[in-house]
C-alpha positions as a printed NumPy array, in Angstrom:
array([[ -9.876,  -0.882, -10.277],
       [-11.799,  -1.661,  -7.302],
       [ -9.985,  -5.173,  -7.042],
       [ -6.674,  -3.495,  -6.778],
       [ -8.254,  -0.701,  -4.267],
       [ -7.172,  -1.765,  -0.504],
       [-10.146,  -1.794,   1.686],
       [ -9.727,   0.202,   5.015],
       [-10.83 ,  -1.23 ,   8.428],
       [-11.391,   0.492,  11.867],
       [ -9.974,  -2.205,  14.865],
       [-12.251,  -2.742,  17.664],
       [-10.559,  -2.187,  20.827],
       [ -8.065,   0.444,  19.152],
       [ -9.652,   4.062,  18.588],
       [ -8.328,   5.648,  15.595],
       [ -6.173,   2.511,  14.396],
       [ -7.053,   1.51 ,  11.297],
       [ -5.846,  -1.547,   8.595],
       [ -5.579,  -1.064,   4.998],
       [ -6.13 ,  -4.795,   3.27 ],
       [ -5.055,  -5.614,  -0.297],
       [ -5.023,  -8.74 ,  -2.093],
       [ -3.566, -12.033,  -0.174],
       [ -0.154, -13.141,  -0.082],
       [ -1.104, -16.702,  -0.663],
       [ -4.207, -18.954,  -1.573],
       [ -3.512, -22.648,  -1.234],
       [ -5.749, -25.924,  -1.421],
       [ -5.296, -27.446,   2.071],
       [ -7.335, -30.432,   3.704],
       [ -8.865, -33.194,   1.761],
       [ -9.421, -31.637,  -1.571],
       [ -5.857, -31.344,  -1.909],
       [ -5.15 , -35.142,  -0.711],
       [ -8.108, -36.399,  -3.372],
       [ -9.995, -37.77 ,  -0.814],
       [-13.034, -35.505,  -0.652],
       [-16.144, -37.773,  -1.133],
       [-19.995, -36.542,  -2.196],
       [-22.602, -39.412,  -2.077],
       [-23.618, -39.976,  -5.552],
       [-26.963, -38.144,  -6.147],
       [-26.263, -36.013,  -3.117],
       [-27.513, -32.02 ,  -3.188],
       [-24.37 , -31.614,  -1.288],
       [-21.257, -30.34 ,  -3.451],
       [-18.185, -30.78 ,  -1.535],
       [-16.602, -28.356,   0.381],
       [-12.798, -27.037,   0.225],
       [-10.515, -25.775,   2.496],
       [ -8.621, -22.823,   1.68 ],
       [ -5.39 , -21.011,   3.688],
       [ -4.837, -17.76 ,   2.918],
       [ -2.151, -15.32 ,   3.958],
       [ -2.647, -11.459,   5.296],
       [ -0.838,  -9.816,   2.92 ],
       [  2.161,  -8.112,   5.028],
       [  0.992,  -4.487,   4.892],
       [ -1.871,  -5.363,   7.185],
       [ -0.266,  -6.342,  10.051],
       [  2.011,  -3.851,  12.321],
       [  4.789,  -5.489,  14.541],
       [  3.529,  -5.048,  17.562],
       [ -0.116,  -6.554,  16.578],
       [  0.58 ,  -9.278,  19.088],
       [ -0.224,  -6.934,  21.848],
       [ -4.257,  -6.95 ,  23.015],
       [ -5.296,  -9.511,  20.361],
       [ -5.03 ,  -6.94 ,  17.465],
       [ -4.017,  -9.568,  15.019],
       [ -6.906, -11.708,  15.634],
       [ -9.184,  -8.78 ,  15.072],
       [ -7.493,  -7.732,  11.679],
       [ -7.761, -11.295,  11.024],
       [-11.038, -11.683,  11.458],
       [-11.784,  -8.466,   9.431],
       [ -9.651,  -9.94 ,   6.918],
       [-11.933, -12.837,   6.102],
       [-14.759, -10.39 ,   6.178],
       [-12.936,  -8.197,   3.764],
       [-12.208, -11.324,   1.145]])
């Protein structure tokens, strides 16, 4: 299916490097959602908001992606990609 389908990425900076993305390793409630104390005015437009971490899954990332910010780009393209 699509969903299962990784998503390929060309890295800015790196000709001819690409990143395959898949599903994330991890989703997880973080912030104040999680500690219950998320607060909407009553009558308020506004829904509240929640904070979410998610993991690269570990095929993305290369072990040298430290070098010339190349994990910041795939993790920026990352939460483009989701």
């Amino acid at each position: 299916t699509a969903r299962d389908a990784p998503h390929v990425a060309s890295i800015p900076g790196a000709e001819g490097a690409e990143c395959a993305f898949g599903p994330p390793e991890r989703v997880a409630l973080v912030g104040s959602v999680l500690l219950r104390t998320c607060v909407a005015p009553p009558g308020s437009p506004e829904r509240p908001r929640a904070d979410v971490a998610v993991a690269l899954p570990r095929t993305a990332l290369l072990e040298k992606d430290y070098l010339d910010y190349r994990y910041h780009a795939k993790r920026a393209l990352y939460l483009q990609y989701l």
